[in-house]
Every structure is written in structure tokens, then in C-alpha cells.
KEPA-609324 format. One line per field, with one value per residue: chain; x, y negated, z of N, C-alpha, C in turn; residue in one letter; residue number from 1. Coordinates in Angstrom, 2 decimals, always signed. Layout:
ch: (A  ...)
n_u: (X  ...)
n_v: (Y  ...)
n_w: (Z  ...)
ca_u: (X  ...)
ca_v: (Y  ...)
ca_w: (Z  ...)
c_u: (X  ...)
c_v: (Y  ...)
c_w: (Z  ...)
aa: (A  ...)
i: (NUM  ...)
This chain:
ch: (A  A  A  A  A  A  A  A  A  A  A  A  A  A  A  A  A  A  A  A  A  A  A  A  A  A  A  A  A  A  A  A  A  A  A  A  A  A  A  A  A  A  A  A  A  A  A  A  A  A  A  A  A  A  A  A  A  A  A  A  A  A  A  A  A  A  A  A  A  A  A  A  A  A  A  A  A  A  A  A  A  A  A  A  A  A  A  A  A  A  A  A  A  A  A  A  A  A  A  A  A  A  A  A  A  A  A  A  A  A  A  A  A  A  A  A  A  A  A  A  A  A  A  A  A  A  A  A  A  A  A  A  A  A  A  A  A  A  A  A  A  A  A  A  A  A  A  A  A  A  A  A  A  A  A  A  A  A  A  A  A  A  A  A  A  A  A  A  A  A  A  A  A  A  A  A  A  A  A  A  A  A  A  A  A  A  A  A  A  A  A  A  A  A  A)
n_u: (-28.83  -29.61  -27.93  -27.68  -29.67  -28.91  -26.22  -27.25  -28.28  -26.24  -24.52  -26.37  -26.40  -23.71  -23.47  -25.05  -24.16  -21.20  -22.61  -23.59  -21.18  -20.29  -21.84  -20.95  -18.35  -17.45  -17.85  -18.91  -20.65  -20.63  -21.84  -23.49  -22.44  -22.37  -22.24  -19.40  -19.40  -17.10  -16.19  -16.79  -14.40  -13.40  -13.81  -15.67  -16.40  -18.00  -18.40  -20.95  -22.08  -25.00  -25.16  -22.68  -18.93  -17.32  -15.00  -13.84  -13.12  -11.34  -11.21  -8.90  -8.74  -6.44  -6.17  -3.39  -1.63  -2.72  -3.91  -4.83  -3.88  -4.14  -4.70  -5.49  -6.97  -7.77  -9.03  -10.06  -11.47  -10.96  -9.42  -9.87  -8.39  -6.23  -6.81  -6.66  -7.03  -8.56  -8.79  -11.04  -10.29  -11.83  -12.88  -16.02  -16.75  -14.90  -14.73  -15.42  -13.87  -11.27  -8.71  -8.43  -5.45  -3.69  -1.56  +0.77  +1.52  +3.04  +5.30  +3.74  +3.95  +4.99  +6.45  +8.57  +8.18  +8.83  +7.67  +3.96  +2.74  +1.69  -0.41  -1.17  -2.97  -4.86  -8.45  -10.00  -12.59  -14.09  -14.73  -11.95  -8.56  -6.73  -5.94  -4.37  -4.09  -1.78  -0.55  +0.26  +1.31  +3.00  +1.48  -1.35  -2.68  -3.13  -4.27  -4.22  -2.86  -0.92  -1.16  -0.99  -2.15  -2.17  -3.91  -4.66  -6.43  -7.88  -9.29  -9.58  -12.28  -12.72  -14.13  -15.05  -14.48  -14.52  -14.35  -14.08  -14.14  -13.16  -12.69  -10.46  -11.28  -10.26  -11.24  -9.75  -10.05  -12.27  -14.40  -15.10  -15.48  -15.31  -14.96  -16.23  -16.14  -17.43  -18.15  -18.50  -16.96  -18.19  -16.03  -16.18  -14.08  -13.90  -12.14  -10.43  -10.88  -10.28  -7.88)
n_v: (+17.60  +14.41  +13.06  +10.51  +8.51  +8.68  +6.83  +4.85  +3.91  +3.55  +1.92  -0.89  -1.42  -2.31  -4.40  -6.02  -6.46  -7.69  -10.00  -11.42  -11.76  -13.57  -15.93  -16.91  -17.79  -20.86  -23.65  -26.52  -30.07  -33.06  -35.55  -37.77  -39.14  -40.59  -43.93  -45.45  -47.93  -50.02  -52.61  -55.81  -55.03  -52.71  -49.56  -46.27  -43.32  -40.69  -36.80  -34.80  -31.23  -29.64  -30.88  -30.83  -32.00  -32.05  -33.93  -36.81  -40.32  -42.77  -46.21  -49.34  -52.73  -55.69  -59.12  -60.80  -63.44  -63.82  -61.69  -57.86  -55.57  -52.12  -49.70  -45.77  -43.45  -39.62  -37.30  -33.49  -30.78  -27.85  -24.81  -25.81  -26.98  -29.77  -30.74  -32.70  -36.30  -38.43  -42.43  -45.08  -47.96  -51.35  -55.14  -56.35  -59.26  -59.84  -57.60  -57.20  -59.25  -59.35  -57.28  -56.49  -56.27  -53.25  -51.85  -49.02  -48.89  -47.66  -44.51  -41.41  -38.67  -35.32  -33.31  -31.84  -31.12  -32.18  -35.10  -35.63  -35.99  -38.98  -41.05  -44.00  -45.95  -47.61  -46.75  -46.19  -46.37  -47.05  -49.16  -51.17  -50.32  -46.58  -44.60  -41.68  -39.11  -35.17  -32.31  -31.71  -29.74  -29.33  -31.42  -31.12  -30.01  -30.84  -33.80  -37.28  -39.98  -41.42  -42.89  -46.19  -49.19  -52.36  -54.88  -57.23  -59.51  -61.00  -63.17  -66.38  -66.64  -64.31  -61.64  -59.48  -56.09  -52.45  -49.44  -46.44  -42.85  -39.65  -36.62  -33.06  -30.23  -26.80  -23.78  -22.28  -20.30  -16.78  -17.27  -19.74  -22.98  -24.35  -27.78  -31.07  -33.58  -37.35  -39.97  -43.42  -46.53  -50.24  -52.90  -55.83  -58.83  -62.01  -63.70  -63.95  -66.41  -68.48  -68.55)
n_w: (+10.00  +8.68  +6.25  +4.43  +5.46  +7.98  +7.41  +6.11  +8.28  +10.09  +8.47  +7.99  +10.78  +11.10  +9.47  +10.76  +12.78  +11.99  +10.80  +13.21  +14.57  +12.79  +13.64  +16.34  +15.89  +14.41  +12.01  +13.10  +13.38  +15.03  +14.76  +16.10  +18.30  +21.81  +23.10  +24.94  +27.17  +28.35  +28.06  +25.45  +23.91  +25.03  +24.36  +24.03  +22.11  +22.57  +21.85  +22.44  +23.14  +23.93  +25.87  +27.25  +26.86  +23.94  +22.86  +22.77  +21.53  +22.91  +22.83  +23.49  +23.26  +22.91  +22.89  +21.30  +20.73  +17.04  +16.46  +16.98  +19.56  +19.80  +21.96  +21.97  +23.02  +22.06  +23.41  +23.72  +24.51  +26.66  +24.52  +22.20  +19.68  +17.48  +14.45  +12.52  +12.12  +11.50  +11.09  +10.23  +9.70  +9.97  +9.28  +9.94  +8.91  +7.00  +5.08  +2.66  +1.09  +1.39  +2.71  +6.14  +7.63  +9.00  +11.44  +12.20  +15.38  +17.96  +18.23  +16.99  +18.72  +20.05  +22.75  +22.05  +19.88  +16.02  +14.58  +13.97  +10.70  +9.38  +7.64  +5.81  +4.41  +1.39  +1.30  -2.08  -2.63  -0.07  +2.58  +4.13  +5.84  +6.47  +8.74  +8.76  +10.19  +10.39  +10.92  +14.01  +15.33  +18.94  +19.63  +19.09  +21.21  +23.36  +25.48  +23.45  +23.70  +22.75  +20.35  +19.19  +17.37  +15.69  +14.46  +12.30  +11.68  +8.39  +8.36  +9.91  +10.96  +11.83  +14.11  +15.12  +15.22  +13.53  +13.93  +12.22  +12.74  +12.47  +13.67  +13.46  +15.03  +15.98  +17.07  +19.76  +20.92  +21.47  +21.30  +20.56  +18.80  +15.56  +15.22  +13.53  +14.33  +14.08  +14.03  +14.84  +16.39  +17.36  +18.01  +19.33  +19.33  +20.57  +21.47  +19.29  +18.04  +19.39  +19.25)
ca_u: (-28.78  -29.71  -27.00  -28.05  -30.18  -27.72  -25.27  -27.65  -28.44  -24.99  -24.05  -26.86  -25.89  -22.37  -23.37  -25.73  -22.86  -20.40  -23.26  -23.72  -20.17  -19.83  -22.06  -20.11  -17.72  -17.64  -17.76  -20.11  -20.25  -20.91  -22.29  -24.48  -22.05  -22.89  -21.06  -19.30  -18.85  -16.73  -16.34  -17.12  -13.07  -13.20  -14.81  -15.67  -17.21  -18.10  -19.60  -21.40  -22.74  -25.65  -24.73  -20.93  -18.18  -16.63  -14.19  -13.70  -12.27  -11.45  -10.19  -9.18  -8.27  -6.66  -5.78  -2.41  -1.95  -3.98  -3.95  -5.57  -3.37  -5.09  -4.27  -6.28  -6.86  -8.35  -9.05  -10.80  -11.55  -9.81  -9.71  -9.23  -6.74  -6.70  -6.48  -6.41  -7.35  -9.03  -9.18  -10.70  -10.43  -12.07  -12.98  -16.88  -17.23  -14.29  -14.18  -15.50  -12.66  -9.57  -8.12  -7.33  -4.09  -3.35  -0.57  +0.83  +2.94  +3.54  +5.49  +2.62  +4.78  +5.07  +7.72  +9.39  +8.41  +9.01  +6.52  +2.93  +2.12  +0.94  -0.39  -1.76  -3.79  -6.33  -9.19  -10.88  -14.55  -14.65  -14.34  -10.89  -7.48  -7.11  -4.89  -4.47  -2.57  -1.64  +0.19  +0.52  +2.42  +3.04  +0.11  -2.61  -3.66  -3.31  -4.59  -3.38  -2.90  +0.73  -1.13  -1.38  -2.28  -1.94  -4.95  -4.58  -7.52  -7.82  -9.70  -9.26  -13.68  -13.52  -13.72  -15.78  -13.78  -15.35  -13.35  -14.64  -13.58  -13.32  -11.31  -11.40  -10.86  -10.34  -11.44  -8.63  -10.91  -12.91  -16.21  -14.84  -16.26  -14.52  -15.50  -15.93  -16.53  -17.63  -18.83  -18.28  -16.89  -17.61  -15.41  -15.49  -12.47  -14.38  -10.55  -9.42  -11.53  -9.35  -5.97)
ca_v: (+16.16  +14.11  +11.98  +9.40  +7.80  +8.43  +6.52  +3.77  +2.93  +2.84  +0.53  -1.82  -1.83  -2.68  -5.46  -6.84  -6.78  -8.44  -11.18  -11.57  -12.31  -14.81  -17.05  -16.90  -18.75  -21.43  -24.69  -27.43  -31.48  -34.00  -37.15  -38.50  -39.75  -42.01  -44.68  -45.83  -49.52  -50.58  -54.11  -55.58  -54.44  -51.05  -48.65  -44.68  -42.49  -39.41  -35.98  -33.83  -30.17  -28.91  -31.52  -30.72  -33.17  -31.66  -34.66  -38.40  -41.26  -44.09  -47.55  -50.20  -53.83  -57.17  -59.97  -60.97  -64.27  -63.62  -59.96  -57.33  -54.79  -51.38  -48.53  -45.24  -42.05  -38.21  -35.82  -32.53  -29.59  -26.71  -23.57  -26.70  -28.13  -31.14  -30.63  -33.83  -37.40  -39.74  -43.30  -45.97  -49.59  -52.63  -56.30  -56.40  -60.09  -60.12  -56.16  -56.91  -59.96  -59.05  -56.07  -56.51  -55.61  -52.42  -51.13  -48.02  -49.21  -46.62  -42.94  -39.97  -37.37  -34.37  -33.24  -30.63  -30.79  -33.21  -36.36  -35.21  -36.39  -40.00  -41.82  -45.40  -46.74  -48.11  -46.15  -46.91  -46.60  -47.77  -50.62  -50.82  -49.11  -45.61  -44.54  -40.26  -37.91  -34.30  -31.60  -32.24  -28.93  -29.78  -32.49  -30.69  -28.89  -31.70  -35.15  -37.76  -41.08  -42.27  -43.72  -47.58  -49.47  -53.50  -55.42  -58.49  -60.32  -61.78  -64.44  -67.10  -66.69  -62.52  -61.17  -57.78  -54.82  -51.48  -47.94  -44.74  -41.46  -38.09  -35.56  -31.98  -29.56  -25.89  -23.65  -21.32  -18.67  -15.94  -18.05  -21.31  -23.46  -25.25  -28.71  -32.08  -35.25  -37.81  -41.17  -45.18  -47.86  -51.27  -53.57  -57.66  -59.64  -63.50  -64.35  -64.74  -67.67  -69.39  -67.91)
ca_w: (+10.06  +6.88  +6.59  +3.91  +6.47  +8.95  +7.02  +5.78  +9.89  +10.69  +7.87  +8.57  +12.15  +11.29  +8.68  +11.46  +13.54  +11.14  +10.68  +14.57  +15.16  +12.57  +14.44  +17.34  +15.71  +12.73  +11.91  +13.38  +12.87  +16.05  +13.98  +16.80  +19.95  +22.37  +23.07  +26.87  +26.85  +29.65  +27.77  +24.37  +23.33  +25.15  +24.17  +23.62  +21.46  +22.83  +21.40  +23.15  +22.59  +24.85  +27.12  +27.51  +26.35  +23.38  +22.53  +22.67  +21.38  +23.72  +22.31  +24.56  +22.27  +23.26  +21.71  +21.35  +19.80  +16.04  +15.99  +17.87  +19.57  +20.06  +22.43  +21.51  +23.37  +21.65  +24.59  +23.56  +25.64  +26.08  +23.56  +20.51  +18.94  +17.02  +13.48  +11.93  +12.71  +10.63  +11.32  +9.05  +10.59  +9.25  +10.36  +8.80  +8.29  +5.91  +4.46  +0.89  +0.44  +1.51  +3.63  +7.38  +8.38  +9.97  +11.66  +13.39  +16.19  +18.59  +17.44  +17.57  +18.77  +20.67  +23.52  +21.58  +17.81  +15.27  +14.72  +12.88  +9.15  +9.36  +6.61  +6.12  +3.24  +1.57  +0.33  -3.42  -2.42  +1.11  +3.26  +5.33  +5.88  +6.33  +9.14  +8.52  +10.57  +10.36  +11.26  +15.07  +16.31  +19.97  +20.64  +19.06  +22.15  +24.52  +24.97  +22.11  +23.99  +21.82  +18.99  +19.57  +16.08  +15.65  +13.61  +11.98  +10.74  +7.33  +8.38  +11.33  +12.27  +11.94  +15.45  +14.87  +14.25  +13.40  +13.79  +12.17  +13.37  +12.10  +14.04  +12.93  +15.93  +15.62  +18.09  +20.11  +21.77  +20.47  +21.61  +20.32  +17.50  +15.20  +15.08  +13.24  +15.47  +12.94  +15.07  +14.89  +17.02  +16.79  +19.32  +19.75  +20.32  +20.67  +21.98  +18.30  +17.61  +20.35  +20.10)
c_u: (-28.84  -28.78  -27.15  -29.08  -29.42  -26.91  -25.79  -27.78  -27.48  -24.46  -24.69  -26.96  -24.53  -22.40  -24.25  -24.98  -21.79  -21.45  -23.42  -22.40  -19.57  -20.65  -21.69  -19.34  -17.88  -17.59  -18.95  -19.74  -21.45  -20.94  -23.31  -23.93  -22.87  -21.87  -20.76  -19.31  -18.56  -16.44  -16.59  -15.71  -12.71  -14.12  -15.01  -16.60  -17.34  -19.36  -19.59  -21.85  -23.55  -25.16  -22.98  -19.68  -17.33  -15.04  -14.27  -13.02  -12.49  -10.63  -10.29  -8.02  -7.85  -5.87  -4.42  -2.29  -2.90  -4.31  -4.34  -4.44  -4.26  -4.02  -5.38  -6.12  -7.94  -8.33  -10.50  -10.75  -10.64  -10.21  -10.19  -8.23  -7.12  -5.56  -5.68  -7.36  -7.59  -9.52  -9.39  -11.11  -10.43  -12.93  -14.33  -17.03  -16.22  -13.94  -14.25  -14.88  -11.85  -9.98  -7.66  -6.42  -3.69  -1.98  -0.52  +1.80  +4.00  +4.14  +4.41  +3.76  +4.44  +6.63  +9.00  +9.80  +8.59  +7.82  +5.30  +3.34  +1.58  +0.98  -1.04  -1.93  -4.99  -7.46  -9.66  -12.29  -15.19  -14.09  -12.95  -9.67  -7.83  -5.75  -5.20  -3.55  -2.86  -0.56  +1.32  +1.23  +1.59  +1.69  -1.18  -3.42  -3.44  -3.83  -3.97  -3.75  -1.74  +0.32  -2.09  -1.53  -2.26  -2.72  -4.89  -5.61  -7.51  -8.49  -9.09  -10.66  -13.65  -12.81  -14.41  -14.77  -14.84  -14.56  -14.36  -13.75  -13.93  -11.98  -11.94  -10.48  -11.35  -10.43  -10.10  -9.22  -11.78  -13.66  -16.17  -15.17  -15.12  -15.51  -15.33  -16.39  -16.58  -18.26  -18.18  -18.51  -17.28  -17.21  -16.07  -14.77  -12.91  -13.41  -9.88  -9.77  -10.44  -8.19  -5.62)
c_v: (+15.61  +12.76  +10.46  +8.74  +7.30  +6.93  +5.27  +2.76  +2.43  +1.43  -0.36  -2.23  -2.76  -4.25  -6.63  -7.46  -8.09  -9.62  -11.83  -12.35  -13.74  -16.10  -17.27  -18.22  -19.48  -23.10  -25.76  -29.16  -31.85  -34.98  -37.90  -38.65  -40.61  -42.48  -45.32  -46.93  -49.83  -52.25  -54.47  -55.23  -53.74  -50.53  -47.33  -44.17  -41.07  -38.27  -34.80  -32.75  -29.77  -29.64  -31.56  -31.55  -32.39  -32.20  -36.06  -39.36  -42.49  -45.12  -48.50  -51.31  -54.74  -57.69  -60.64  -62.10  -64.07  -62.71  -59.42  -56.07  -53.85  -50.12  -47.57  -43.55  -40.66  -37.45  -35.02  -31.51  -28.84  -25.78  -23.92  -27.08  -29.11  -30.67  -31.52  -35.01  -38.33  -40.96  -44.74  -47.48  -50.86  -53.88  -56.41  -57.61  -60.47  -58.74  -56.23  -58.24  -59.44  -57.94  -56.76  -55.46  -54.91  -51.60  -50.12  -48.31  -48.27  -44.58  -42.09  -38.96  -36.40  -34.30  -32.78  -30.97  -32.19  -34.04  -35.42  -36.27  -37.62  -40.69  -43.28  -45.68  -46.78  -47.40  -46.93  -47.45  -46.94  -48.82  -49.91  -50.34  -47.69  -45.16  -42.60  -39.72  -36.46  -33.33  -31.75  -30.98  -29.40  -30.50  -31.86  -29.83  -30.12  -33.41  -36.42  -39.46  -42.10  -43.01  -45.34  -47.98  -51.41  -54.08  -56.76  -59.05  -61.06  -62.94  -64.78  -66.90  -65.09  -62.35  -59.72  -56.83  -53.53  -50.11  -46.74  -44.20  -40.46  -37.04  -34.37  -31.05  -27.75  -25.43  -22.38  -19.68  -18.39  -16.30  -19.18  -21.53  -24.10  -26.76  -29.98  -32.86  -36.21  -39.21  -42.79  -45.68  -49.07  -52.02  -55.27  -58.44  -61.13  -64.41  -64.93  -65.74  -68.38  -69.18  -69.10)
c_w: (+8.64  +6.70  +5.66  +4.80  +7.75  +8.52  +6.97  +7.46  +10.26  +10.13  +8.08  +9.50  +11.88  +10.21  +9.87  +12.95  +13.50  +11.54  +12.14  +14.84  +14.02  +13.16  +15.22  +16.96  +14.33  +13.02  +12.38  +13.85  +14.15  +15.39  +14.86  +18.09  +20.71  +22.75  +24.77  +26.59  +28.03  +29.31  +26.30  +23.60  +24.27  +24.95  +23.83  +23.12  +21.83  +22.45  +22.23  +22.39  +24.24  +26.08  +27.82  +26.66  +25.51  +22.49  +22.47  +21.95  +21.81  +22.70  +23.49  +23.36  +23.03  +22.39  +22.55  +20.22  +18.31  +15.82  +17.33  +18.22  +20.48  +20.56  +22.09  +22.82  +22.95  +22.66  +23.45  +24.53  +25.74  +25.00  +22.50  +20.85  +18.11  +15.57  +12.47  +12.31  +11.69  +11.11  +10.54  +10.01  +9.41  +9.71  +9.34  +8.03  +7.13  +5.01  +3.10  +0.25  +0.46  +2.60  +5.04  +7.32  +9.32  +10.03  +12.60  +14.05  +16.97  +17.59  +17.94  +17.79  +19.83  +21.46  +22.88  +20.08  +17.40  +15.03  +13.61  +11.75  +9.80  +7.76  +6.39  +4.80  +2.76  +0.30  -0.72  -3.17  -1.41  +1.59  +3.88  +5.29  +6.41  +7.22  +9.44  +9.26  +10.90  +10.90  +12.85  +15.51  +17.86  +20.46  +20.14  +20.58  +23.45  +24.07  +24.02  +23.39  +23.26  +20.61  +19.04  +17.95  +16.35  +14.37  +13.13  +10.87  +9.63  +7.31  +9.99  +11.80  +12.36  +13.61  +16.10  +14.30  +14.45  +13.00  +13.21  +12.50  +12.82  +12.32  +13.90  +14.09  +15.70  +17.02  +18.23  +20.41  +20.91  +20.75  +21.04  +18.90  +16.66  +14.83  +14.07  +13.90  +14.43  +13.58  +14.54  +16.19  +16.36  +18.04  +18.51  +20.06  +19.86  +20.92  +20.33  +17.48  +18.30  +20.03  +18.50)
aa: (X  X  X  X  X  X  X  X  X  X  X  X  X  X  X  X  X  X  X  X  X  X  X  X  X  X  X  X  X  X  X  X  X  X  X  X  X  X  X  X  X  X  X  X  X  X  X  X  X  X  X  X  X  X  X  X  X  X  X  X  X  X  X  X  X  X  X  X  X  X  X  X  X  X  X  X  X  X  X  X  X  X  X  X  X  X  X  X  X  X  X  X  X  X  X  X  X  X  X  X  X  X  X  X  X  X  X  X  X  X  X  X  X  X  X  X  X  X  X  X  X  X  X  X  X  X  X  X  X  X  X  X  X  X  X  X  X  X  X  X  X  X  X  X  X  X  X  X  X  X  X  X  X  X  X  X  X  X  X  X  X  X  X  X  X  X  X  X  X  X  X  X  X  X  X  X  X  X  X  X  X  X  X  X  X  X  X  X  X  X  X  X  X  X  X)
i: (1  2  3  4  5  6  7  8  9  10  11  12  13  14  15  16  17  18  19  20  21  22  23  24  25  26  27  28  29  30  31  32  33  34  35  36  37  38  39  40  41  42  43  44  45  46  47  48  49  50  51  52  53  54  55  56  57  58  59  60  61  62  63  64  65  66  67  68  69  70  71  72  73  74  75  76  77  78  79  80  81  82  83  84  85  86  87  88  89  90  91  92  93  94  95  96  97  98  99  100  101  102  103  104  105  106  107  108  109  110  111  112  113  114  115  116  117  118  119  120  121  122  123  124  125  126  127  128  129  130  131  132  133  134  135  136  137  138  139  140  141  142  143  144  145  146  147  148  149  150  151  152  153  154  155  156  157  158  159  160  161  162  163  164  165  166  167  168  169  170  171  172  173  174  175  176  177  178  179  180  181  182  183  184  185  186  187  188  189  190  191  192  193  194  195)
């Protein structure tokens, strides 16, 4: 048997191997949702892969005397978790005067564990606030419906808001991807002309 040949097949089997299974799994970015519109202040962003719903984000807005109060819900599949949550919210017709006013109303929490990482502020180089959260324990593997937020317009005519999204989902199973979801809302609340 001549084993330097031997040896060379095996190893290039086993590197073609190695390379095989890292496509399996890895990282891959959903930047092209489509959007549900059940009214012009609800609304969802959802990304698909190959036709299958790999994660969402629903908003549903109303207006509450001058401010907008916002319920939110993150569902992902199974065999992710939910890494981290990026949400930048801003009202367009007033973003390059002043800052609308965002708040986090509701606690993000979990049954068991202690509350995730939230953070709130305002980026240098983009439009908007910046509402960040991390280290979910407990709720990463199930749907995120606890995080309500409260919008207050810097003007009396702005009635456009506009949510980005970027949730980063890791996959659980040995087939599973890890993902980024990367999409835009924009809602209408025509109510806070009146209110």
C-alpha cells in the first residue's frame, strides 16, 4: 500500500468534509421582508427563507392623547434564540430637528431570570433613538410580546413614524442558521393632527 497517497485522499476527504459542514451552519442576513398591513398603525415585517417564516416583527400603534403608544411582538421559529434586538424609532418629518421621544414602558422580562440588558439612546450618525436589548436568558427562545414603547412627537403636524429592526437570532440545532433580520416599518398615526 503506498501510503502518501493514501494519506493525501483521506486528508482531502476530511478537509472536504470539514468545509461541507460549515455550510450547514453559519450566519445569513434577511434584508428584504415583506410587509403585512392590517392598518396604516399595524403593521409586520416579516422574513422569509425559501418561503418559510423565519421571524417577525409585529407593531400595533395608537394614539393616546399626543403620543403614540406602541405594543410590539418578535416571534422566531424554533431551533433560534433571540440574540439581541435592535430598534431605531424616528418620526421622518421632524428627524433632522429635534429627537422624538422614546420610551420603554413595559418590563422585558422572562418567568424565571432576571430582566435582559436594555438600553435607550441616541445614535451620532443616524436619525432617531436607539432602543437596544440584550442578554435575554429565559425569553430568548420564546415569543417577545412584553416590550411596549411610548412615542412622543416633536412636532404637533409629524404623524409618520418609521421603526428599523435588526434582530440577531442564533440557531439551536445542528441544521440551524444563525440569522440577522434587518427590515423597516413605516406606520401612520393621522389621529395626532386631531388629538
Amino acid at each position: 500500500m503506498n501510503r502518501r497517497p493514501y494519506l493525501a485522499s483521506v486528508c482531502a476527504a476530511g478537509v472536504a468534509a470539514t468545509a461541507g459542514c460549515s455550510t450547514v451552519s453559519g450566519g445569513k442576513t434577511l434584508s428584504e421582508p415583506t410587509v403585512n398591513t392590517e392598518s396604516s398603525g399595524r403593521k409586520a415585517v416579516i422574513f422569509t427563507e425559501n418561503d418559510e417564516e423565519v421571524g417577525h416583527l409585529g407593531v400595533d400603534g395608537s394614539v393616546v392623547s399626543d403620543r403614540i403608544d406602541l405594543s410590539t411582538e418578535i416571534w422566531h421559529r424554533d431551533e433560534t434564540t433571540v440574540e439581541s434586538i435592535k430598534l431605531r424609532v424616528w418620526m421622518p418629518e421632524t428627524a433632522t430637528e429635534s429627537t422624538t421621544e422614546v420610551a420603554v414602558v413595559s418590563p422585558v422580562e422572562g418567568d424565571s431570570s432576571p430582566p435582559p440588558s436594555v438600553a435607550l439612546y441616541t445614535p451620532d450618525q443616524a436619525l432617531g433613538t436607539i432602543v437596544e436589548i440584550t442578554d435575554l436568558d429565559d425569553l430568548a427562545d420564546e415569543t417577545i410580546s412584553t416590550l411596549d414603547l411610548v412615542v412622543v412627537p416633536a412636532s404637533e403636524t409629524a404623524t409618520r413614524l418609521t421603526i428599523h429592526t435588526t434582530i440577531e437570532l442564533s440557531g439551536s440545532g445542528i441544521l440551524s442558521s444563525d440569522y440577522t433580520l434587518d427590515g423597516e416599518l413605516q406606520l401612520a398615526y393621522p389621529q395626532l393632527v386631531d388629538e
